[in-house]
C-alpha positions as CSV (number, residue, x, y, z in Angstrom):
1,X,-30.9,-31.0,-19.0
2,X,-32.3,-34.0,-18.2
3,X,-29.1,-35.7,-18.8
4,X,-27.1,-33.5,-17.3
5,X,-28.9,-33.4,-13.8
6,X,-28.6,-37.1,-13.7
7,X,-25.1,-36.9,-13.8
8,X,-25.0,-34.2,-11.3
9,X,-27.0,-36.2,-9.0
10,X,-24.8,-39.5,-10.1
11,X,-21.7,-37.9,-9.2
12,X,-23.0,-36.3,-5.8
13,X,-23.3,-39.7,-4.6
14,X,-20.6,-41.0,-6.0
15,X,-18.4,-38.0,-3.6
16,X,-20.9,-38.7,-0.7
17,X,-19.7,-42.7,-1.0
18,X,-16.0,-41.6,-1.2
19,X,-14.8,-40.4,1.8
20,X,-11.5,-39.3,-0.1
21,X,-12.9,-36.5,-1.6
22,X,-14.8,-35.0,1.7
23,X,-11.5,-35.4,3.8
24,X,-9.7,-33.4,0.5
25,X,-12.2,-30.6,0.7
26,X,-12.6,-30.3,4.7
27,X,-9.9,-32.0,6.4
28,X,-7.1,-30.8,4.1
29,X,-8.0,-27.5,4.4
30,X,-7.6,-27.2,8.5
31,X,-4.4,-29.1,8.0
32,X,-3.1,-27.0,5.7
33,X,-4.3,-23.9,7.9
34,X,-2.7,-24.6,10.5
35,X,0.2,-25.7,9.2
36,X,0.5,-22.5,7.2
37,X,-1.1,-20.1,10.3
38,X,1.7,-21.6,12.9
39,X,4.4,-22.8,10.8
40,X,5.3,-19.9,8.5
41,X,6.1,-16.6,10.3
42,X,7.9,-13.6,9.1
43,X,7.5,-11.7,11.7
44,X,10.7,-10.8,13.9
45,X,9.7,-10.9,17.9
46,X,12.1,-11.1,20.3
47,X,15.1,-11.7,18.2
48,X,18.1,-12.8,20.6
49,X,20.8,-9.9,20.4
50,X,23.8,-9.4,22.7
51,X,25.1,-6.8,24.1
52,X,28.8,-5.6,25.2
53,X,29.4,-2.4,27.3
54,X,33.1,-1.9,27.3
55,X,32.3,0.6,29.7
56,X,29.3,1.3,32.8
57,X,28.5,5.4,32.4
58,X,25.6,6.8,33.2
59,X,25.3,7.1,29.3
60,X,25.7,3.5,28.8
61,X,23.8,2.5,31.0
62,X,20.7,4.4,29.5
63,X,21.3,3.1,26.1
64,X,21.5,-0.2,27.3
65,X,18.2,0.4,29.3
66,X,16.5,1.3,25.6
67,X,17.4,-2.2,23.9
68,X,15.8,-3.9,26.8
69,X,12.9,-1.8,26.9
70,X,12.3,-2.8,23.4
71,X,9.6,-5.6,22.9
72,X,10.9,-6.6,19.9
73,X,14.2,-7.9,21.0
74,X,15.6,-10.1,23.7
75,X,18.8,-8.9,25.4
76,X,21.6,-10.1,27.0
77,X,24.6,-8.7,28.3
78,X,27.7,-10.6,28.7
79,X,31.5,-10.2,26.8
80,X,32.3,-9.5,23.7
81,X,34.2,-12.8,22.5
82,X,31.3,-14.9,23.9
83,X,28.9,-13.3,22.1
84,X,30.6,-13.9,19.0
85,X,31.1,-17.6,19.4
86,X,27.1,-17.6,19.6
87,X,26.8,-15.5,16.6
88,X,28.8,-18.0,14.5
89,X,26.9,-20.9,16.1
90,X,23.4,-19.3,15.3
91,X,22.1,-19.0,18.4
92,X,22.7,-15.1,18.5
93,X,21.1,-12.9,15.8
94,X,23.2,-9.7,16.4
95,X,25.6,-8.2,18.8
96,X,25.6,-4.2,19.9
97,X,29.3,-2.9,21.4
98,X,29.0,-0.4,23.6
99,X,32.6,0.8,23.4
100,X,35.0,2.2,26.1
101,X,35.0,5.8,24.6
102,X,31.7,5.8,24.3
103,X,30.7,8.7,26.8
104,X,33.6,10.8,25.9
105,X,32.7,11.1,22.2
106,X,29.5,11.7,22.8
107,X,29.8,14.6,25.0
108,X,32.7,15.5,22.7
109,X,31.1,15.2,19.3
110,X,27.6,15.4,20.0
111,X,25.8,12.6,18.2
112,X,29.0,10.9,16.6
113,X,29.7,8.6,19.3
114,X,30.5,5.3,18.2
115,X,28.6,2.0,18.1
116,X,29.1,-1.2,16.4
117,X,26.5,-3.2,15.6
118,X,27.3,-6.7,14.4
119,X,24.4,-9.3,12.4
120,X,24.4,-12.5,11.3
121,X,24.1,-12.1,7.4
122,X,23.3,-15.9,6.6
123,X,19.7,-14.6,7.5
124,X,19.5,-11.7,5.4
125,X,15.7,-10.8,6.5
126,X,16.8,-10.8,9.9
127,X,20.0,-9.2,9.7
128,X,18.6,-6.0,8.2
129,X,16.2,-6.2,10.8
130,X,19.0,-6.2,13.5
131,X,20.5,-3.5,12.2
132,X,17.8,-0.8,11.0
133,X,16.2,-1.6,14.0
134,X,19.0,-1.2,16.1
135,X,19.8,2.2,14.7
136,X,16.5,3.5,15.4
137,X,17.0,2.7,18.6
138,X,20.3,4.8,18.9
139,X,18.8,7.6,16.9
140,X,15.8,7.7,19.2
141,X,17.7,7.5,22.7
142,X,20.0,9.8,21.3
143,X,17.3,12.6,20.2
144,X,16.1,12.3,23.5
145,X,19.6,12.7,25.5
146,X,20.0,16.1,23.1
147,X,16.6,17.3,24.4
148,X,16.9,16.8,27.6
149,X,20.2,18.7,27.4
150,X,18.2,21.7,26.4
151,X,19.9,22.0,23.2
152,X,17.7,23.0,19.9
153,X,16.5,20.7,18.0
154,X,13.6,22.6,15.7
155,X,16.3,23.6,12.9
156,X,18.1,20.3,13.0
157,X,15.4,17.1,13.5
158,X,12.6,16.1,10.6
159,X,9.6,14.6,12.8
160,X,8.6,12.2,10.5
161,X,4.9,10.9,11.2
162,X,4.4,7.1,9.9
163,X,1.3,5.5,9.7
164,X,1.1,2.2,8.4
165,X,-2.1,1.3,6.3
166,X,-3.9,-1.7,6.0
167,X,-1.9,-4.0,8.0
168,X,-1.1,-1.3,11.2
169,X,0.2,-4.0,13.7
170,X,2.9,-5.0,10.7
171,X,1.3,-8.7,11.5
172,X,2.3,-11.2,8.8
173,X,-0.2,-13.4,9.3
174,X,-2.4,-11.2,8.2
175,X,-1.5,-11.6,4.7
176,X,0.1,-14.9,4.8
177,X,-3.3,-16.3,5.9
178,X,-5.1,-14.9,2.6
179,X,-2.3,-15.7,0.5
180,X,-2.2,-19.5,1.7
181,X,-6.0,-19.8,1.2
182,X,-5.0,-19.5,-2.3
183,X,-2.6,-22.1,-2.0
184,X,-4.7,-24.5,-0.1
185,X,-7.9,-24.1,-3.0
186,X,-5.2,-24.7,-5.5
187,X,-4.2,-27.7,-4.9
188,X,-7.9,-28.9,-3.5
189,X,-9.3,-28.2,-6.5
190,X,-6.9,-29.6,-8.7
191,X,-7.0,-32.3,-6.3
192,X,-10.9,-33.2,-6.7
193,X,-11.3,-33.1,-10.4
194,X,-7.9,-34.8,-11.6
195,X,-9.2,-38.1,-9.8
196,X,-12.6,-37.9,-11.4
197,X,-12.2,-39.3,-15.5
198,X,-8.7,-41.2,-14.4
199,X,-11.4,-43.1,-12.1
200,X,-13.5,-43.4,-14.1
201,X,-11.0,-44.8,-16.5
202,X,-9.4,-47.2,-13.9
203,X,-12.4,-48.5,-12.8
204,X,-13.6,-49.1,-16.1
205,X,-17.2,-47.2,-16.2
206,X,-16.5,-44.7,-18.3
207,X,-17.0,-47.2,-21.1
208,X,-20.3,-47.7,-20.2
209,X,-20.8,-43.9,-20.0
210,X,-20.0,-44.1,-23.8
211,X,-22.5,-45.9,-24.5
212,X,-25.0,-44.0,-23.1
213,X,-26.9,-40.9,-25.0
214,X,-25.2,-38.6,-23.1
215,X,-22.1,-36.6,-24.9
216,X,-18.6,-35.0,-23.5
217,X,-20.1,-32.1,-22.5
218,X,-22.6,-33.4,-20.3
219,X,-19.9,-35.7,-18.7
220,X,-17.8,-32.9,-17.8
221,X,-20.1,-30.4,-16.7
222,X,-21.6,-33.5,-14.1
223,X,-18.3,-33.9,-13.1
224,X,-17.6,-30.3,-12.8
225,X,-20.8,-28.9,-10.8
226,X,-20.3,-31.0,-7.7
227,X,-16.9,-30.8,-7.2
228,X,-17.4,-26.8,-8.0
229,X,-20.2,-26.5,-5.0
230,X,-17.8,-29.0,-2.8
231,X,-14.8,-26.4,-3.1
232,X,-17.2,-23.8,-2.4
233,X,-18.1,-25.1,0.7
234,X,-14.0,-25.2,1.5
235,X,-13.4,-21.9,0.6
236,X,-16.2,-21.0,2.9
237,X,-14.4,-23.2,5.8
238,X,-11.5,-21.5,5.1
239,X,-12.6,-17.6,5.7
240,X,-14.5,-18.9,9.1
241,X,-11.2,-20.4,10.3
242,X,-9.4,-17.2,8.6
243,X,-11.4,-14.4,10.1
244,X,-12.5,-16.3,13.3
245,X,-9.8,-18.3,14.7
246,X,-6.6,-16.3,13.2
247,X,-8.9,-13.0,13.6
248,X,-7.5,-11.9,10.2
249,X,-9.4,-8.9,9.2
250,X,-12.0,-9.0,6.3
251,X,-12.7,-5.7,4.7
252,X,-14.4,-6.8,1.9
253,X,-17.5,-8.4,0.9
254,X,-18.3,-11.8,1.0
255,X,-20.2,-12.0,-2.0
256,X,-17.1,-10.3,-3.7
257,X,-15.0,-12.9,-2.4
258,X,-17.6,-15.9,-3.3
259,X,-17.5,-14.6,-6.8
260,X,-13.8,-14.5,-7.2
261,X,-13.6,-17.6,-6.0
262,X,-15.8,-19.0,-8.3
263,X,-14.1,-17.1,-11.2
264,X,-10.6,-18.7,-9.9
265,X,-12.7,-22.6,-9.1
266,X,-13.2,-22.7,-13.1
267,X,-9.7,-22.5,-14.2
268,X,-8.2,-24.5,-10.6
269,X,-11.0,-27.4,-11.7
270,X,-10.2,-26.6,-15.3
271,X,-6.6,-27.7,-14.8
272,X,-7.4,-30.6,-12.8
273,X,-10.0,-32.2,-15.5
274,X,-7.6,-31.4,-18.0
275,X,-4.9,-33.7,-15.7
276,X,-7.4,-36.4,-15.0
277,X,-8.4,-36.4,-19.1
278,X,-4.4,-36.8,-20.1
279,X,-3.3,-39.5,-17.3
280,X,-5.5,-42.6,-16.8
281,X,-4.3,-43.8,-14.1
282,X,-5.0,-41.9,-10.3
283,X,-2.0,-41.9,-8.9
284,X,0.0,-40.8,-11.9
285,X,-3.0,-37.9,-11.6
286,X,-2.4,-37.2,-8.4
287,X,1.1,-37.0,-8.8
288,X,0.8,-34.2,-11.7
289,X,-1.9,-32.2,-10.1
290,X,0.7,-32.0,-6.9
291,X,3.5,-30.9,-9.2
292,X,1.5,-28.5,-11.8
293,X,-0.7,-27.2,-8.9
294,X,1.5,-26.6,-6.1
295,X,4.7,-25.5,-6.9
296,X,3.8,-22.9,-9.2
297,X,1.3,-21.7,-6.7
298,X,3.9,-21.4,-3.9
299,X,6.7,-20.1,-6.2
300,X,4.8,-18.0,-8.1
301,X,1.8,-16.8,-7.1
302,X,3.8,-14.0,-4.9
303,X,2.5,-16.0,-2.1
304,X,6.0,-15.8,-0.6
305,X,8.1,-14.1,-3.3
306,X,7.8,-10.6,-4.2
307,X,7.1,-11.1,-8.2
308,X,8.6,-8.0,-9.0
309,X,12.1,-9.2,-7.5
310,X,12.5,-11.8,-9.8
311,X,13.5,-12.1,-13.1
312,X,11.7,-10.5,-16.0
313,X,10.6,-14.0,-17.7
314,X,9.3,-15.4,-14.5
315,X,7.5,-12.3,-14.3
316,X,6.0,-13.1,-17.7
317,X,5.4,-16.6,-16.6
318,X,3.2,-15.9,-13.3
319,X,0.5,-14.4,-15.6
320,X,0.1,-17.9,-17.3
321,X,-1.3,-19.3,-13.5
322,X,-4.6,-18.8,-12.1
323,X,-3.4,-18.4,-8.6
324,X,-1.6,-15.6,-9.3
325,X,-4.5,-13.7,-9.9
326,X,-6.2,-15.1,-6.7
327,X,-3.7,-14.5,-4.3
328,X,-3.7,-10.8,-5.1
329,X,-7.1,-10.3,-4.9
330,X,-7.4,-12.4,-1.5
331,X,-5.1,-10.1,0.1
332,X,-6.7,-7.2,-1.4
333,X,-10.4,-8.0,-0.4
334,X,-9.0,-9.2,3.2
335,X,-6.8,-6.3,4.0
336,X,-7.9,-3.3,1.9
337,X,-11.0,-4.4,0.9
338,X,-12.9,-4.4,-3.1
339,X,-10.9,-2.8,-4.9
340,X,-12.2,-3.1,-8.4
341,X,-10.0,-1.9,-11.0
342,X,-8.2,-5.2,-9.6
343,X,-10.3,-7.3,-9.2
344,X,-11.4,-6.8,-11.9
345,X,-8.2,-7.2,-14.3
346,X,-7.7,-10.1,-11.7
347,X,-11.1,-11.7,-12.8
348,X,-10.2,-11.1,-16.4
349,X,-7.2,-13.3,-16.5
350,X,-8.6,-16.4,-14.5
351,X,-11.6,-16.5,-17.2
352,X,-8.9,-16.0,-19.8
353,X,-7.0,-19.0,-18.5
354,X,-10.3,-21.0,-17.9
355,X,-11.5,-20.7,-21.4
356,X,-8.0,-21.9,-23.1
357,X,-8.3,-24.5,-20.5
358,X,-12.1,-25.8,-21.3
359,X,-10.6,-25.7,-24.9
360,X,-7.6,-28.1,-24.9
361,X,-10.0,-30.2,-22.6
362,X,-12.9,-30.4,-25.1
363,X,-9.9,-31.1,-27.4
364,X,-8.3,-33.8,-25.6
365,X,-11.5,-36.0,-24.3
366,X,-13.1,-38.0,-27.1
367,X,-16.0,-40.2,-26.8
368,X,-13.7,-43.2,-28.2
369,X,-11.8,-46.3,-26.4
370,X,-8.3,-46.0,-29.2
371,X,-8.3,-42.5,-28.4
């Protein structure tokens, strides 16, 4: 133990006389935050859609009245072949045609009137948008026209009662924000510890750790326990910025969410030793923690990507990753709170993928210069 606290303390100052590694664990962190908190938005407010009223009726005129009312849209009005030279240039999102028969069908055929709605489909998110949105919007103006004709409504009309759990104001930053947490400790951690042996390699010291009384384990649990308490102390900057400055909400418990952190910290710091114990060298470390880090954590950790939308073996796959596991159970103690049967199985599989981790490491690092 003796031993081993010596390294601890050896390798604490070693971080405190790098600034590298304190700018990785802090700054990083708000960089990435923000980048992530104002640069990636699902959300669809005020899309641009046009509209074209072939004809002004008192019926038109009151449709037209329930787009703009809408807070989700921003409408203009203006002619038909204009608005479709600013769909094909991208600067429309969808065009509503009022047509010139309009009123007369309507009074004619009760709800049948025709309306065409056209979306550009080269974004498919927002095309759908564009148009289930804008049929609700006919659906609803026209349930209100029928009822203030007087006519009855209580043998035809569902009234469907939606309630939207968790996530009520349907805000994606809500779980964008948890989900890119994930991200950002993925690619810190790995960060931190795949610099630490090739360093210690390049610089030429770990040589006169061999000859020392200490043995592998010792060397890698002194590297480990720093750089462990350092991403901590992120993760901890993280959920302030999180819950304080994005005002995501946090339903769970914070020691819940320091302990599955500190489950998911042992296979992300894992995976990073293992790195630094392959490649010598601390830029060709760097270079395969970015790589094995973060492109399977942004493609899939269902981060962005629904998992169950893509094919079966890349289903499969995403269980072999650590930050699968995390991402799930960051969005599940920040919106819904601790649900345990997940977190739970969550847990499981990042100490799973720690161990076989610790094992190929112990496997790989050898207390000889040939090896």
């Amino acid at each position: 133990m003796r031993r081993l606290f010596a390294m601890v303390i050896k390798e604490s100052l070693q971080i405190i006389r790098d600034p590298s590694s304190i700018l990785i664990a802090f700054f990083l962190p708000l960089l990435l935050l923000f980048i992530f908190g104002y640069g990636v938005n699902l959300d669809s407010n005020r899309v641009k859609i046009g509209l074209v009223m072939e004809e002004q009726t008192p019926d038109s005129v009151s449709l037209a009245c329930a787009f703009a009312d809408s807070r989700f849209i921003n409408l203009h009005v203006g002619n038909r072949h204009h608005f479709e030279n600013e769909l094909a240039s991208g600067r429309l999102r969808g065009v509503v045609i009022i047509p010139q028969n309009f009123s007369i069908r309507l009074a004619v055929d009760g709800q049948y009137a025709p309306v065409q709605i056209l979306a550009d489909g080269s974004e498919p998110n927002i095309a759908s948008f564009v148009q289930n949105y804008s049929q609700g919007i006919l659906q609803s103006w026209l349930l209100h026209q029928l009822r203030d004709r007087g006519e009855d409504l209580s043998g035809s009309i569902v009234n469907v009662d939606t309630r939207i759990w968790y996530n009520p104001e349907l805000k994606s930053r809500n779980f964008l924000i948890p989900g890119s947490i994930a991200i950002i400790m993925t690619l810190i951690a790995s960060l931190l510890t795949a610099l630490v042996v090739a360093r210690e390699w390049e610089r030429g010291t770990m040589e006169a750790l061999m000859t020392t009384p200490i043995t592998i384990t010792q060397i890698l649990l002194g590297k480990l326990i720093p750089y462990f308490l350092l991403a901590v102390g992120s993760m901890i900057l993280c959920w302030l910025v999180a819950t304080i400055w994005y005002e995501v909400p946090f339903r769970g418990s914070f020691i819940v969410l320091l302990a599955v952190t500190s489950v998911f910290l042992l296979a992300a710091l894992g995976q990073g030793l293992l790195i630094s114990t392959v490649a010598k060298d601390q830029f060709l470390a760097s270079q395969i923690a970015m790589i094995a880090a973060f492109l399977p954590a942004f493609m899939l950790s269902g981060f962005i990507f629904e998992i169950s939308t893509m094919p079966m073996p890349l289903q499969v796959l995403t269980y072999a990753f650590a930050v699968r596991y995390f991402v799930s159970s960051l969005q599940t103690i920040f919106l819904v709170g601790n649900v345990w049967p997940l977190l739970l199985f969550s847990m499981l599989g990042m100490l799973v993928i720690a161990f076989i981790l610790f094992l190929l490491i112990a496997r790989k690092t050898t207390m000889r210069l040939d090896a």
